[in-house]
N, C-alpha and C positions, 0 to 999 in steps of 0.2 A: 876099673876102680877097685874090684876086688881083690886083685891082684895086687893092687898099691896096699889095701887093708890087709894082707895076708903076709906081707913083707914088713909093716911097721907093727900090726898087729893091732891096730888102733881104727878107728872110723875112718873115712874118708867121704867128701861132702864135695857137692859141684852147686855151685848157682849163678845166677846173673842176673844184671844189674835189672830195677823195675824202678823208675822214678829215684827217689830217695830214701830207698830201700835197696835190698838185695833178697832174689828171691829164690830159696833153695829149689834145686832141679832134681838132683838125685842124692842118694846116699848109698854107701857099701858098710855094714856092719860090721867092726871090729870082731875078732874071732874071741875074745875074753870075753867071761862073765860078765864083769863091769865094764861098761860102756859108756862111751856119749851116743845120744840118740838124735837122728837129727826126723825131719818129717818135712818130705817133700811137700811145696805148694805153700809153704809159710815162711812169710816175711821176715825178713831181721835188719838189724841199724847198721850205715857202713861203717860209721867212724871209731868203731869197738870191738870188730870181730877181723881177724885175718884175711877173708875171703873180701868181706866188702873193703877193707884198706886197698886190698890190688884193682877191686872195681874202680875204684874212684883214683887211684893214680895210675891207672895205666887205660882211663876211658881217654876219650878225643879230646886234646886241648881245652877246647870250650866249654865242655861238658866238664871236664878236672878242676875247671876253676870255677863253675860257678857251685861246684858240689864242699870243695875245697873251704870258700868263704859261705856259702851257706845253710850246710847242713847244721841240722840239731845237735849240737856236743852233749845229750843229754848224760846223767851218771849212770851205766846201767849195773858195772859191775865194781869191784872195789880200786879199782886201775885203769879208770876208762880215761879218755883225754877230754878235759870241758874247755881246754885254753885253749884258744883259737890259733895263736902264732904257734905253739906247741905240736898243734893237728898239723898246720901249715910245714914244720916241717919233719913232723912222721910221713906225712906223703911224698915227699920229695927223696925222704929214706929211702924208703919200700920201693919207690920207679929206682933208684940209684943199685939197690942192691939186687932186685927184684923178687923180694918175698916178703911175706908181711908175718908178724908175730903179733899174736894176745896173748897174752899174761895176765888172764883173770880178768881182762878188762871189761867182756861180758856178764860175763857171771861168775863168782867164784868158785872155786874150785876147779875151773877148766882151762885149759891151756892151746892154744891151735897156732896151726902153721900155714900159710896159704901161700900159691904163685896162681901167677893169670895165667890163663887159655888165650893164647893172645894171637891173632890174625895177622895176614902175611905184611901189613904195615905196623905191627906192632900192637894195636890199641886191643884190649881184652874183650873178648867174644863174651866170657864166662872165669869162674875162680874155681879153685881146687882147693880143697885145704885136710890136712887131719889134725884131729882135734882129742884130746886126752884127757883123761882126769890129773888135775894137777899134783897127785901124790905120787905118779907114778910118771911124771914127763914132768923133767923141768926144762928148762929151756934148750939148755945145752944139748940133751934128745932130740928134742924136736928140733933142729939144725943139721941133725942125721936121717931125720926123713926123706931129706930134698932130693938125694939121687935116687928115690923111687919117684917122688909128687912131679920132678921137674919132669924128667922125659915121657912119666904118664899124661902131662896138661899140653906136652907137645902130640904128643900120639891123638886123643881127643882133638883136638885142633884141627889134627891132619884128617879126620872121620868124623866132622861133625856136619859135612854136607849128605854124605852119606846114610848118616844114621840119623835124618832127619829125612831123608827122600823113603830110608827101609822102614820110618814109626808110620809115615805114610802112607805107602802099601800095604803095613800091617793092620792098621787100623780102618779101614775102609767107610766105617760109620763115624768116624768124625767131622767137624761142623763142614755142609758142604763147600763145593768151590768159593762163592761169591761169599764163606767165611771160614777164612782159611783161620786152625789152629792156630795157635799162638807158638813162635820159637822153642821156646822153651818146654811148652810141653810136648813138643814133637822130638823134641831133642832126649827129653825124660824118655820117653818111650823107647827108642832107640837103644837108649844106654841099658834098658833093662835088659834088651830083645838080646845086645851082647853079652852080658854079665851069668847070663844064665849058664854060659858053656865054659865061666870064669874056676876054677876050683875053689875049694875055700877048705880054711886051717882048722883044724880042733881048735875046741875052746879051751881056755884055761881058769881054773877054778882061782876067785879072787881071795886078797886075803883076809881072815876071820875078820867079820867085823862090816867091812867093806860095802858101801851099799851107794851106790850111785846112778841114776837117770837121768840125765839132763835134755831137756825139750829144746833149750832155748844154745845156743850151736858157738861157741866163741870163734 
């Protein structure tokens, strides 16, 4: 994932799906000043942010539709989608082209691009996405991402038995046998155990004025 941040130069965020939510897994920190900030282990909404759009159209038929017609369209950002035929068919977008776009629909000011980690029948394991301050990515950027995000959410895919079996080993004091970790944090673990031998870019100084944190991940 570093590697993906150090080529767009932007964040880049991995989560999967938790009920009706989406539950960030890892994060790799854009090499700039100014950033989006994500924080592994905290929740966010699908039907507003890039990452959960591809959880929810590329989960398991039965699971897509029942997330489909009823999740919360609540308004979170100034562009979120609350019309239900609308959502009906942004989902069907994102499975058709296979990437999801916000545009501020979390929060304003931020922008993200997401594709599934998707399993050898298709259905998404997990999401990837990078995500930007919206004065410096408009859409059209973010659409130049994809040949770093796509072949990295294949590569993860193809190591995520793996780097779940090595957070295992490495961790030795997590919850015992008879209660096994959760996927997702075992998979957290892993990604970091790799990342560390990732390089990472100089930073670049943002411009005057410039001041951006965002907790909350579009």
């Amino acid at each position: 994932m570093e590697a993906v941040s150090n080529t767009t130069r932007e964040a880049t965020l991995l989560s999967v799906l938790d009920g009706p939510y989406k539950l960030y897994v890892h994060y790799a920190k854009g090499p700039q000043q100014v950033s989006v900030i994500g924080e592994p282990g905290r929740r966010g909404p699908l039907h507003c942010t890039a990452m959960g759009k591809c959880l929810v159209a590329f989960a398991p038929r039965a699971l897509r539709a029942d997330l489909v017609e009823n999740l919360a369209l609540t308004r979170e950002g100034p562009n979120s989608i609350t019309d239900r035929e609308k959502f009906r068919e942004e989902i069907a977008s994102v499975r058709a082209r296979g990437h999801a776009i916000s545009d501020q629909e979390h929060e304003a000011g931020i922008r993200a691009i997401g594709v599934p980690i998707q399993s050898a029948n298709g259905t998404a394991l997990a999401a990837l996405s990078t995500a930007a301050p919206a004065y410096r990515a408009d859409v059209e950027l973010l659409l130049e991402f994809l040949p770093a995000l796509v072949p990295a959410a294949r590569e993860v895919a193809s190591q995520l038995p793996a780097l779940c079996r090595r957070a295992e080993l490495a961790h030795p004091r997590d919850p015992p046998a008879h209660q096994s970790a959760r996927p997702s944090e075992r998979l957290r673990a892993g990604l970091r155990r790799r990342d560390r031998h990732q390089p990472r870019a100089g930073p670049e100084r943002p411009p005057a004025g410039a001041l951006l944190s965002a907790a909350r991940i579009a």
